[in-house]
MARDOLO-725635 format. One record per residue: residue in one letter; x, y, z of N, C-alpha, C in turn. Coordinates in Angstrom, 3 decimals, decimal comma. Last residue first. Layout:
<sites>
['a' [X Y Z] [X Y Z] [X Y Z]]
...
</sites>
This chain:
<sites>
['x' [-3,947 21,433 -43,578] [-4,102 22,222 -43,615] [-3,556 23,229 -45,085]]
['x' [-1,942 18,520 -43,485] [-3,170 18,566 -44,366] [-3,558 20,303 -44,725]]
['x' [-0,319 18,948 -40,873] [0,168 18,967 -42,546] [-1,045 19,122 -43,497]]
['x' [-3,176 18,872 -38,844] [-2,125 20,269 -39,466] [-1,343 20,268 -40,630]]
['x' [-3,036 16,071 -39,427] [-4,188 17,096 -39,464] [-3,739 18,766 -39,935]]
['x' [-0,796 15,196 -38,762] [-1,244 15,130 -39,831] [-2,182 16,227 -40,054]]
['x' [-1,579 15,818 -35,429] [-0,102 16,699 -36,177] [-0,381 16,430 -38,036]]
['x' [-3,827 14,759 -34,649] [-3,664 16,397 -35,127] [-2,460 16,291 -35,734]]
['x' [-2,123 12,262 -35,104] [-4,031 12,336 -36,023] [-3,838 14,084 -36,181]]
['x' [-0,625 12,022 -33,109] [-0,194 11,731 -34,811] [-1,702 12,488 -35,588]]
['x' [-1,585 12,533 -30,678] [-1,255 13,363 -30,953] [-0,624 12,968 -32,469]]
['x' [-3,471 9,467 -31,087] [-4,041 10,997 -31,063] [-3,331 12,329 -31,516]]
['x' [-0,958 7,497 -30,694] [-1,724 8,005 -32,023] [-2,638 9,108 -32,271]]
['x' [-0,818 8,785 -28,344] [0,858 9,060 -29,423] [-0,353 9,215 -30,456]]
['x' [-2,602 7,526 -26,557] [-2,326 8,912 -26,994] [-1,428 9,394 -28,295]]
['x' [-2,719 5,037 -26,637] [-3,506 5,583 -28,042] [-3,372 6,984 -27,862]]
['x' [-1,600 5,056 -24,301] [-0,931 4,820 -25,380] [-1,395 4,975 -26,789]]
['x' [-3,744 4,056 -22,617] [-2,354 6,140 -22,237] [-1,887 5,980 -23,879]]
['x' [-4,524 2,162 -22,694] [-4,799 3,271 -23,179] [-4,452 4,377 -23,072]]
['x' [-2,242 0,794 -21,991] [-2,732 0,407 -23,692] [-3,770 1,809 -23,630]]
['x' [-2,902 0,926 -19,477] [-1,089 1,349 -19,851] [-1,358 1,619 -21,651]]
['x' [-5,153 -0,003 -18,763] [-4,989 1,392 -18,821] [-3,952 1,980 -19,171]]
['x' [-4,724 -2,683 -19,373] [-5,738 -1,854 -19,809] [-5,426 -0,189 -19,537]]
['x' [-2,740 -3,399 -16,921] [-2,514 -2,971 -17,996] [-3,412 -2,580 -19,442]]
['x' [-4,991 -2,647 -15,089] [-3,606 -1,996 -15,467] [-3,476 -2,102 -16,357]]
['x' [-7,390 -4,592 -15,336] [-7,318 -3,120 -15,422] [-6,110 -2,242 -15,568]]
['x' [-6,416 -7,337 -17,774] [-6,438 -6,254 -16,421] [-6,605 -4,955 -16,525]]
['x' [-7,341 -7,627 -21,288] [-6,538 -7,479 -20,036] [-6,691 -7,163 -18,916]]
['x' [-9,422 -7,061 -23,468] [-9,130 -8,886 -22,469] [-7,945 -8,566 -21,461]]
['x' [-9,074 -4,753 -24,545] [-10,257 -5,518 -23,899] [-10,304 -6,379 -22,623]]
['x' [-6,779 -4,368 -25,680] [-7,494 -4,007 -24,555] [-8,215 -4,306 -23,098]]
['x' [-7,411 -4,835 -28,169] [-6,646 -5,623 -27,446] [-6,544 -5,190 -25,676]]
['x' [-8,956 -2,600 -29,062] [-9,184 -3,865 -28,789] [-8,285 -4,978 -28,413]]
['x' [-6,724 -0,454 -28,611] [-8,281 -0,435 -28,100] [-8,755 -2,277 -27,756]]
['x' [-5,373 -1,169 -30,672] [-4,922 -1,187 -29,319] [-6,523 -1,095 -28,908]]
['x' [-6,850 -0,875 -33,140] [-6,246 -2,780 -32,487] [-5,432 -2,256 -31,314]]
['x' [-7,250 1,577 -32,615] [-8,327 0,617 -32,915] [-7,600 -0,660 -32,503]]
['x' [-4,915 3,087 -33,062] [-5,729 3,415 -31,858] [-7,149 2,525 -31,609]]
['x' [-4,325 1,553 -35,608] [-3,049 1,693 -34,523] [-4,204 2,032 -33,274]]
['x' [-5,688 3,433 -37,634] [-5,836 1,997 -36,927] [-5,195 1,458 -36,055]]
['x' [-5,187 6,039 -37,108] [-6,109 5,480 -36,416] [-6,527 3,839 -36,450]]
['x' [-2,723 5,927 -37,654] [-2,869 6,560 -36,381] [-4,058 5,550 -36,342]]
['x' [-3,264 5,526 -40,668] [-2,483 4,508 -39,774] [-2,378 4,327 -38,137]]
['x' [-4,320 7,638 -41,334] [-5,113 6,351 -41,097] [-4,072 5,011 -40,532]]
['x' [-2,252 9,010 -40,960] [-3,336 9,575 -40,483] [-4,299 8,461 -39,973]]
['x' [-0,497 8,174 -43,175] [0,056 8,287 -41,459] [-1,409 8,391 -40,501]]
['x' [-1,534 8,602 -45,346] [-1,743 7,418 -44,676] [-0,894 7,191 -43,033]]
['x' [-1,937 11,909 -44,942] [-3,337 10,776 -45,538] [-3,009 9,648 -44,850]]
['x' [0,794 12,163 -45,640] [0,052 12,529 -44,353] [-1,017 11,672 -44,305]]
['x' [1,461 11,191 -47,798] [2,117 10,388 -47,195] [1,368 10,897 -45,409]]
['x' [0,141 12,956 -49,691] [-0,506 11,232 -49,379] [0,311 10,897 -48,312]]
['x' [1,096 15,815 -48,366] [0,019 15,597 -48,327] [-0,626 14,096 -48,477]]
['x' [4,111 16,595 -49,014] [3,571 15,975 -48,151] [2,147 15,028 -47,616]]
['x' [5,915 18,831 -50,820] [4,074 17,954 -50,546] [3,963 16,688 -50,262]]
['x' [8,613 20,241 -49,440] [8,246 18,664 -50,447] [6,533 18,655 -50,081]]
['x' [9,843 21,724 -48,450] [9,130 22,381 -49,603] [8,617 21,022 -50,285]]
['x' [10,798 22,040 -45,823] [11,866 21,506 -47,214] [11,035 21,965 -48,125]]
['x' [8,899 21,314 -44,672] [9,508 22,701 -44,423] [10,689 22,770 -45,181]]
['x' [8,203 19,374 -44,997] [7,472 20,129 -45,134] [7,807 21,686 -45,114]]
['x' [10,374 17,547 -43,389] [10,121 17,677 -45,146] [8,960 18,631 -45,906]]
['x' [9,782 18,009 -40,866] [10,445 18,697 -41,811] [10,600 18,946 -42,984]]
['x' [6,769 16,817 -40,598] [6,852 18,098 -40,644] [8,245 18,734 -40,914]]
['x' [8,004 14,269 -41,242] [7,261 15,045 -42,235] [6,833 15,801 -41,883]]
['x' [9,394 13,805 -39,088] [9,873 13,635 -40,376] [9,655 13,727 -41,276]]
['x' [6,876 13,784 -37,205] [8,228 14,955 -37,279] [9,195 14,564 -38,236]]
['x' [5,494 11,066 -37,970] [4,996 12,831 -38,225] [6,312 13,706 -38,474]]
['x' [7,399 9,693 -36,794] [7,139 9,555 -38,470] [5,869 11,154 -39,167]]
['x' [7,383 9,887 -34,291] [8,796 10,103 -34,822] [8,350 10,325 -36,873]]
['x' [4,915 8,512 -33,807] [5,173 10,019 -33,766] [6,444 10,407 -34,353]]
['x' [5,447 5,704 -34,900] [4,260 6,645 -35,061] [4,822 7,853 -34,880]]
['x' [7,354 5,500 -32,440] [7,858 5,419 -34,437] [6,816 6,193 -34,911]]
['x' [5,896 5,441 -30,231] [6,648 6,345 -30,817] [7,415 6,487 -31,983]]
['x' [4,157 2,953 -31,188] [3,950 4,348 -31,204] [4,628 5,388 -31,350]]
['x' [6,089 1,140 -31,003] [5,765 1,403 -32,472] [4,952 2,366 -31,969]]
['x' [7,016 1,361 -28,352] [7,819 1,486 -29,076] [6,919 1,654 -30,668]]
['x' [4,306 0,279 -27,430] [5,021 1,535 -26,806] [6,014 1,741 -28,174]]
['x' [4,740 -2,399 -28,066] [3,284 -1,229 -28,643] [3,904 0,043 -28,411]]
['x' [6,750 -3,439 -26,711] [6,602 -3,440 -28,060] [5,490 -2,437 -29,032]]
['x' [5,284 -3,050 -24,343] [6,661 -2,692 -24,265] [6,841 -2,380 -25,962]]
['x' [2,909 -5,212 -24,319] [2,394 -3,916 -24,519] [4,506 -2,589 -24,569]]
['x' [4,471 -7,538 -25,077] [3,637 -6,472 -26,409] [3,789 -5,327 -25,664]]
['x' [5,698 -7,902 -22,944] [6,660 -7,291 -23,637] [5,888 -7,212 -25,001]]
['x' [3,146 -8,541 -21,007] [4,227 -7,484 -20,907] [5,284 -6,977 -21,682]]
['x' [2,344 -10,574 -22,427] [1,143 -9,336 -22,312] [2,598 -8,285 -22,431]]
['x' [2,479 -13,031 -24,014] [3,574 -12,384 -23,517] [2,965 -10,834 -23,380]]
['x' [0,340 -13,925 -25,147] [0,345 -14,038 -23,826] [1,468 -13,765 -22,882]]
['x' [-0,320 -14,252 -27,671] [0,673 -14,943 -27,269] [0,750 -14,934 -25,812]]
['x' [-1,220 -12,067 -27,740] [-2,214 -13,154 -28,400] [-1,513 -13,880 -27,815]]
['x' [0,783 -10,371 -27,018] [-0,176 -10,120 -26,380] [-1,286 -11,202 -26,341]]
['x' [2,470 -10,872 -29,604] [3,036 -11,157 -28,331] [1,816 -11,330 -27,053]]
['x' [0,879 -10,097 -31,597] [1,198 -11,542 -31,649] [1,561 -11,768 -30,474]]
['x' [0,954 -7,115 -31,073] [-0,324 -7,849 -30,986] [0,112 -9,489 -30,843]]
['x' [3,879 -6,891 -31,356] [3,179 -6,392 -30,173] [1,380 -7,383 -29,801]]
['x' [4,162 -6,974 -34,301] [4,615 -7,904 -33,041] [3,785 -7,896 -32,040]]
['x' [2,507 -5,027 -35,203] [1,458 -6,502 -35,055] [2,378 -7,207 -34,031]]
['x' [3,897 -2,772 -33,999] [2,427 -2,829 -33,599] [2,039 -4,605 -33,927]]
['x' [5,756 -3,256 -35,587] [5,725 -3,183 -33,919] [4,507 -3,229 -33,450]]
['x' [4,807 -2,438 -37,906] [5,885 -3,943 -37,863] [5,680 -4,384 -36,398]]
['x' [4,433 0,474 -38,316] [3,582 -0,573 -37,816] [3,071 -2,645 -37,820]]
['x' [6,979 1,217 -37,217] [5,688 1,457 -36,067] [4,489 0,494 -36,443]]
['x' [8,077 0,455 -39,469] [8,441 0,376 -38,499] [7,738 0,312 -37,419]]
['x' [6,906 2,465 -41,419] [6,570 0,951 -41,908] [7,170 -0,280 -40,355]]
['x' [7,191 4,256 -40,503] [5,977 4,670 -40,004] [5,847 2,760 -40,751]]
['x' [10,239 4,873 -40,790] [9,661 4,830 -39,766] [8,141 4,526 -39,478]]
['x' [9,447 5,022 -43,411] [10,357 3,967 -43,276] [10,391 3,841 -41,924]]
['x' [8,413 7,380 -44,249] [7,696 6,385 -44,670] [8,196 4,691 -43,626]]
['x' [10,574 9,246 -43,188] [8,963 9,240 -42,299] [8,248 7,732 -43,267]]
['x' [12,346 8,996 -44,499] [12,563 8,592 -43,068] [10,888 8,296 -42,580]]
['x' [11,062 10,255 -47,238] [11,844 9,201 -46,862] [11,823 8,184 -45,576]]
['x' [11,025 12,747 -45,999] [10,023 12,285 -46,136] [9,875 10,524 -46,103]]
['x' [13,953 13,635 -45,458] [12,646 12,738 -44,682] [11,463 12,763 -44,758]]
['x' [16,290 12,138 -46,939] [15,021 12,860 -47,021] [14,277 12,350 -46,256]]
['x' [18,108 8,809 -46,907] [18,119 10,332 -47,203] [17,235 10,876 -47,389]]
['x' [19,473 6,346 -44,667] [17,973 6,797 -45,685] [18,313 8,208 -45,615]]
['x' [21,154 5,550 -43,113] [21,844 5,065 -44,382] [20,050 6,116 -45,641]]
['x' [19,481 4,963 -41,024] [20,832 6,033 -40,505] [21,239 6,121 -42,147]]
['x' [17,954 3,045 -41,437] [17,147 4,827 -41,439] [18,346 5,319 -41,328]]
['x' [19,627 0,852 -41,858] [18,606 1,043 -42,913] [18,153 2,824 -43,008]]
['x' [20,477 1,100 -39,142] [21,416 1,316 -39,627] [20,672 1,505 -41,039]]
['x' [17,937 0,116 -37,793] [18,847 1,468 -37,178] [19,702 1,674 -38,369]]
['x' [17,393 -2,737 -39,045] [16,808 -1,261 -38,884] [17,336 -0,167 -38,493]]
['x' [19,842 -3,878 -37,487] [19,814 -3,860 -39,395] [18,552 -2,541 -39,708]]
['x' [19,048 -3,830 -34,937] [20,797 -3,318 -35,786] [20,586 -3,078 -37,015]]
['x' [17,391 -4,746 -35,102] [17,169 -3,645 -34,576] [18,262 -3,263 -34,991]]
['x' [17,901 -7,951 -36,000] [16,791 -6,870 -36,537] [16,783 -5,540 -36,665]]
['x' [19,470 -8,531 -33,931] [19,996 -8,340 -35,547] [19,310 -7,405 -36,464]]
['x' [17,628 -8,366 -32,065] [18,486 -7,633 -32,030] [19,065 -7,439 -33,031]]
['x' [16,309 -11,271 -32,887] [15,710 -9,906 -32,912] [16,688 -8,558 -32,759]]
['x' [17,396 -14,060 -32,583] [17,879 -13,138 -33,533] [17,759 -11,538 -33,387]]
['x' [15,714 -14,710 -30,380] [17,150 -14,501 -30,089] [17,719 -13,515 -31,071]]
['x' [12,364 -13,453 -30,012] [13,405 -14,341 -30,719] [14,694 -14,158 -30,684]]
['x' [10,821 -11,935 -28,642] [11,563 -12,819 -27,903] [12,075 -13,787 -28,779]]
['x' [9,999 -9,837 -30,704] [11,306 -9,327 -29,832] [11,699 -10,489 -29,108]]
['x' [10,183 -11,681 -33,503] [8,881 -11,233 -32,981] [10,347 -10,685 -31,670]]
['x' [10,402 -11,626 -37,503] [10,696 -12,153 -36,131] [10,372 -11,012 -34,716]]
['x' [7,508 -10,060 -39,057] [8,900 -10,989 -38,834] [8,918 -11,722 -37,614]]
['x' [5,080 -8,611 -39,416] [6,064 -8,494 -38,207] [7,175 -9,261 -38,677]]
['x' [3,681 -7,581 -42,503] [3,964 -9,274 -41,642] [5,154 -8,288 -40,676]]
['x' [2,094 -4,773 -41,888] [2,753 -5,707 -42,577] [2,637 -6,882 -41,433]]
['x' [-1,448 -4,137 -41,739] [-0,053 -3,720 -41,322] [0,412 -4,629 -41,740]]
['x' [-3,688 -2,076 -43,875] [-3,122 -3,172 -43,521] [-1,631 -3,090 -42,817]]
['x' [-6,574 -0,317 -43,266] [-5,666 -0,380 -43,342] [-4,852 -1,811 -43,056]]
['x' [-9,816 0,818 -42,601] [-9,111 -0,668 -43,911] [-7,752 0,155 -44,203]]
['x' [-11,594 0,162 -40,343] [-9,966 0,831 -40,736] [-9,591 0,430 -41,213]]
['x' [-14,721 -0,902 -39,836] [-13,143 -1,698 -39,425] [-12,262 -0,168 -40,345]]
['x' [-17,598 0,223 -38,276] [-17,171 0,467 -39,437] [-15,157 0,134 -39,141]]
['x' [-19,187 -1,415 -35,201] [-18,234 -0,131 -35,940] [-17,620 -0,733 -37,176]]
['x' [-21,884 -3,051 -36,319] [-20,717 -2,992 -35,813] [-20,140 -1,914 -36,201]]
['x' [-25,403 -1,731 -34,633] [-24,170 -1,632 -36,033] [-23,112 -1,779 -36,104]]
['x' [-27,612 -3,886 -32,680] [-26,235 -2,354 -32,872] [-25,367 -2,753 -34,043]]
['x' [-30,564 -4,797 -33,742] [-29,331 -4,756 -33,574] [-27,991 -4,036 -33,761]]
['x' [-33,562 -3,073 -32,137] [-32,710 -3,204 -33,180] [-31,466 -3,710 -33,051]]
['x' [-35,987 -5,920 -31,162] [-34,976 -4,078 -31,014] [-34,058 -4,151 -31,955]]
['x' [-39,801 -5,963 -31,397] [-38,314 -5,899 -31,902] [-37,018 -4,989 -31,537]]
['x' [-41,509 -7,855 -28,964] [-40,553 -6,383 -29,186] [-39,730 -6,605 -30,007]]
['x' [-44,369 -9,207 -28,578] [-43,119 -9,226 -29,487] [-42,587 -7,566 -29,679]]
['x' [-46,785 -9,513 -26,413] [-46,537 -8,840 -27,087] [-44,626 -8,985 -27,719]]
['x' [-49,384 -11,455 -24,829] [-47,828 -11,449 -24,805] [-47,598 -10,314 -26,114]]
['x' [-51,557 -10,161 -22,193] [-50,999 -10,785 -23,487] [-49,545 -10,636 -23,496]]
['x' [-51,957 -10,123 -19,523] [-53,052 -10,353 -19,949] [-52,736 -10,638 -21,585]]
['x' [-49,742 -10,083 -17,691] [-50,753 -10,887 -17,111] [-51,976 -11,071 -18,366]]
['x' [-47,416 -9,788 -20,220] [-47,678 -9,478 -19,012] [-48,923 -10,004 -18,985]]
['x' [-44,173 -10,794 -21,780] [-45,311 -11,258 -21,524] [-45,784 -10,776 -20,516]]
['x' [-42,269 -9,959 -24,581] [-42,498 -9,496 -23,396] [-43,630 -10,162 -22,996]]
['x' [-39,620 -11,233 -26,568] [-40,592 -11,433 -26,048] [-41,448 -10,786 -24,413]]
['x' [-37,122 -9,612 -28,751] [-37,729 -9,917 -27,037] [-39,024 -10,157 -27,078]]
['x' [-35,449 -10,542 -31,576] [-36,900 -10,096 -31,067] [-36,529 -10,780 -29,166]]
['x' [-33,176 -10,969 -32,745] [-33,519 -9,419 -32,183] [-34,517 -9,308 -32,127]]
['x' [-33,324 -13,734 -32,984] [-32,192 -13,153 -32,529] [-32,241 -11,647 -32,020]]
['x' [-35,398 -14,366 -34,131] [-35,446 -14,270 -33,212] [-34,691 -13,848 -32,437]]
['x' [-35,111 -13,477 -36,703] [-36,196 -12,726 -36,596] [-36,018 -13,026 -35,085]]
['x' [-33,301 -15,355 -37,753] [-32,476 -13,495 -37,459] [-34,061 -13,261 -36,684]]
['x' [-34,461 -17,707 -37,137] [-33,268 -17,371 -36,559] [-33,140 -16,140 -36,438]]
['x' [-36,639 -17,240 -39,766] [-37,057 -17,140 -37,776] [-35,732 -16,922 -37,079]]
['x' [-35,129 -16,968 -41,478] [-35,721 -16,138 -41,277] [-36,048 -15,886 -39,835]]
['x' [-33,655 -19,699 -41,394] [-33,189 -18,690 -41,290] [-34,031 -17,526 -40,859]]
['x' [-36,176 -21,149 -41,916] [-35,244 -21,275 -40,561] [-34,343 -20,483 -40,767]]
['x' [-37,152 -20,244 -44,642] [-37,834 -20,510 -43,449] [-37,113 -19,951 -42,014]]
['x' [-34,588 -21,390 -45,616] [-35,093 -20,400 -45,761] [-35,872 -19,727 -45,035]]
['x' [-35,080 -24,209 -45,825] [-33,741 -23,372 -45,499] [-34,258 -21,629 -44,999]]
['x' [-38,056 -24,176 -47,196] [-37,710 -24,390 -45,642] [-36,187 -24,134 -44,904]]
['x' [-37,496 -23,330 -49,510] [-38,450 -22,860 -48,884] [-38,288 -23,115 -47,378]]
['x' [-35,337 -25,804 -50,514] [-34,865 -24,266 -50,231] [-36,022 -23,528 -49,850]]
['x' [-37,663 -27,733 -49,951] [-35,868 -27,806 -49,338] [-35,719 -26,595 -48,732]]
['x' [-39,206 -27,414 -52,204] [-39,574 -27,144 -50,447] [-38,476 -27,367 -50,007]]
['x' [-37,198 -27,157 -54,251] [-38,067 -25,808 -54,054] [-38,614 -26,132 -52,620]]
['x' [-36,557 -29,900 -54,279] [-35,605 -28,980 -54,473] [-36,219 -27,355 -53,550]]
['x' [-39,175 -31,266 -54,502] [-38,496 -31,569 -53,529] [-37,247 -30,864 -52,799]]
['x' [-39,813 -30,185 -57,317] [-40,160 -29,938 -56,265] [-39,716 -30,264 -55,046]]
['x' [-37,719 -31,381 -58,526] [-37,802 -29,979 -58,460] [-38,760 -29,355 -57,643]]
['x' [-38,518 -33,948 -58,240] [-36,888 -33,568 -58,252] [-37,403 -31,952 -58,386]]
['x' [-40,560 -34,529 -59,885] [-40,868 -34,465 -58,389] [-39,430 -34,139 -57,886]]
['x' [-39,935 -33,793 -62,476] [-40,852 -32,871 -61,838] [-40,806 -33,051 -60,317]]
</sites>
């Protein structure tokens, strides 16, 4: 019996101190000459994440090998038939480049992510116009638009936030660059139609 009580004020007082923690975390205290009064404000809602996943990058562009890479990719899409095809295989491309790009940037090789971001954007767009032909082939198009679409937009989200932590230049080079994914978002948008 005294084992279960000792249990129950434990977790009454865990409990406790949590409560006051969140309760103080978004309470302001205001005090003027004649009382003090408790403001609650509300805490902002994190934006809702882009549950999309990008693959494992591999080897990253300042690895010696990497060129082997770009040879063995070039020659993978030159050797791919249909483009709808092309457009999957480009758009698994853009977003191989995109995490390099992020690892490089985490990495502190700022200048050859954001070089590397550049490049998986325009795979991004290159992977629309390989399904606006196949669209004009007569193939439905329509999931493979869906995840180009949400791929745009996570692509315009981990640039965004990578962002953040840079200089104003190159902050502003990362955001010219969520253009591609903008103009991917309408051009899907229109396959959808």
């Amino acid at each position: 019996m005294k084992k279960i009580f000792t249990v129950i004020a434990a977790l009454v007082f865990a409990f406790s101190v949590l409560f006051l923690s969140v309760l103080n975390a978004s309470a302001k205290v205001v005090t003027t000459k004649t009382e003090t009064v408790l403001v609650l404000t509300p805490t902002p809602t994190p934006k809702a994440e882009i549950l999309y996943y990008l693959p494992y990058p591999g080897i990253l562009p300042d690895h010696p090998l990497y060129s082997f890479k770009m040879i063995r990719d070039r020659i993978w899409l030159w050797l791919t038939s249909g483009a709808e095809k092309k457009a999957e295989i480009v758009l698994l491309f853009a977003d191989k480049r995109l995490g390099a790009g992020r690892f490089l940037i985490e990495g502190n090789k700022i200048d050859l992510g954001i070089t590397t971001i550049e490049k998986a954007e325009k795979y991004l767009e290159q992977a629309v116009l390989n399904l606006e032909e196949a669209k004009k082939q007569g193939e439905d198009v329509s999931v493979l638009a869906k995840k180009i679409k949400t791929a745009a937009e996570k692509h315009q989200e981990l640039i965004s936030d990578l962002a953040q932590g840079l200089s104003s230049e190159r902050k502003e080079t990362l955001v010219r660059l969520t253009q591609y994914s903008e103009r991917v978002i309408l051009g899907t948008e229109k396959l959808l139609d």
